[in-house]
C-alpha positions, 0 to 999 in steps of 0.5 A: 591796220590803223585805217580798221581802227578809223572805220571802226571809230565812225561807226561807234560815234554814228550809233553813239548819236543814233543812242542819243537821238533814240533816248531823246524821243523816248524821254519826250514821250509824254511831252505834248506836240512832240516829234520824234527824230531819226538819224540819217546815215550816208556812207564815206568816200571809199578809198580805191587802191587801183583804179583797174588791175589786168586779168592776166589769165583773161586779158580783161581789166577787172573792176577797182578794189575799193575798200570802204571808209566808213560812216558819218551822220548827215541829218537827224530830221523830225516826223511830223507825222500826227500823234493822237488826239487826248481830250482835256478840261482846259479851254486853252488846249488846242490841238491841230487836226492836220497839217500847220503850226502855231505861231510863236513870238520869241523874246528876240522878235523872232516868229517860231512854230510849233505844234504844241497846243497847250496854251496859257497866259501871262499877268496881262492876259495875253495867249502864250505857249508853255514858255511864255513866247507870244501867241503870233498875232497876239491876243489878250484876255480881257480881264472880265473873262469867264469863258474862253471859245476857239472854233475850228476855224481858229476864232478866239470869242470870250464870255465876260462877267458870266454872261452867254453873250460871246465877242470876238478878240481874235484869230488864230491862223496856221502856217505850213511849209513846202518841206517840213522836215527842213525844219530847225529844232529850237528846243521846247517844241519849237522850230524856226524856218530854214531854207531847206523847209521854205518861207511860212504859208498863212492860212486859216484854219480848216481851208485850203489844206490846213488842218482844224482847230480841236479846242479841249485837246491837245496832240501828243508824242508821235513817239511808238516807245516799242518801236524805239526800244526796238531800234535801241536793241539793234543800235547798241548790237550794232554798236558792240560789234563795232567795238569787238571788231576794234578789240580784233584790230587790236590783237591782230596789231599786238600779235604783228608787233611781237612778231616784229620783235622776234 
């Protein structure tokens, strides 16, 4: 009886965090470079009450009786699959067509990726992303600038003092991993390299598999809200027939001990 309630209990914390993750992608909706996650399931060891029973009527052995215990999550991966391209005013959006990340240096010296290409400055001129972390390799805006140029391939050119002359101060590169999905969720759309995603490979972009730059543009969300609603409706179905199932246990267990009390 008490093991029905066990099972029970890790199907209900399993679509609690399927609820979770779900919610998560629909409040990014709107957030730029987003991925959506997705909860991966496995199912426990099931316990086996015999490991073979003789047919008496057949003289064979029947296969173990196995009842199951459970489930449990073992990952919440990102798709990195691309969102849609918008057009905007602003010459430091950019936005990746294809595969690659952008570099990031955080404020600990660490490098993380991301796919968001909304793009500022900080006092000194220098490219950064929404939170402030460094444009890896960093590049600075001289303070005369007038006009800014990234081109498909990455180069940074400025206009200064309004003049049509453009000059170079930059590159920016992508990296891209064997396994994307290995990746590490920092927050803010950022992502740090893990073992399962492989060591970052630079390149430049729109050569050898990396995907261009879009100056004005930014990718957003790859979250389908309709699709997610859909797996919100059949997670919290999921979720109330495991909680009834708990509700028979429980009747199934008063009426067991009334009877016990005669």
């Amino acid at each position: 009886m008490f093991k029905q309630f066990r099972v029970a209990a890790t199907g209900m914390s399993a679509m609690e965090k399927d609820l979770i993750t779900i919610t998560d992608n629909v409040s990014n909706v709107k957030t730029t470079g987003f991925k959506k996650a997705r909860v991966e399931f496995e199912n426990l060891f099931p316990e086996i009450l015999n490991e073979a029973i003789a047919d008496r009527e057949k003289d064979k052995i029947s296969s173990s009786i196995e009842f199951g215990s459970g489930v449990r999550v073992v990952g919440t991966p990102r798709d990195f699959s691309a969102g849609t391209i918008e057009v905007t005013n602003n010459p430091l959006d950019i936005a990746i067509q294809g595969e690659g990340f952008i570099q990031f240096r955080m404020a600990d010296g660490s490098v993380a990726y991301s796919r968001a290409g909304n793009l500022h400055t900080d006092s000194g001129g220098r490219i950064t992303d929404i939170n402030g972390n460094l444009l890896e390799p960093e590049i600075t805006l001289p303070q005369n600038t007038t006009g800014v140029i990234i081109t498909t391939d990455g180069t940074v050119l400025v206009q200064e003092n309004n003049e049509i002359q453009q000059r170079q101060i930059g590159q920016i590169n992508l990296v891209r991993f064997v396994n994307p999905t290995g990746l590490s969720s920092l927050g803010g759309n950022l992502y740090k390299e893990t073992d399962a995603s492989g060591e970052p490979l630079d390149g430049v972009p729109g050569e050898n598999g990396f995907g261009s730059i879009a100056q004005f543009s930014l990718e957003s969300s790859n979250v389908d809200v309709v699709q997610e609603m859909m797996r919100m409706i059949m997670t919290q179905r999921a979720f109330d027939v495991i909680s009834k199932a708990i509700q028979s246990g429980e009747g199934m267990l008063n009426s067991a001990i009334e009877v016990a009390r005669g």
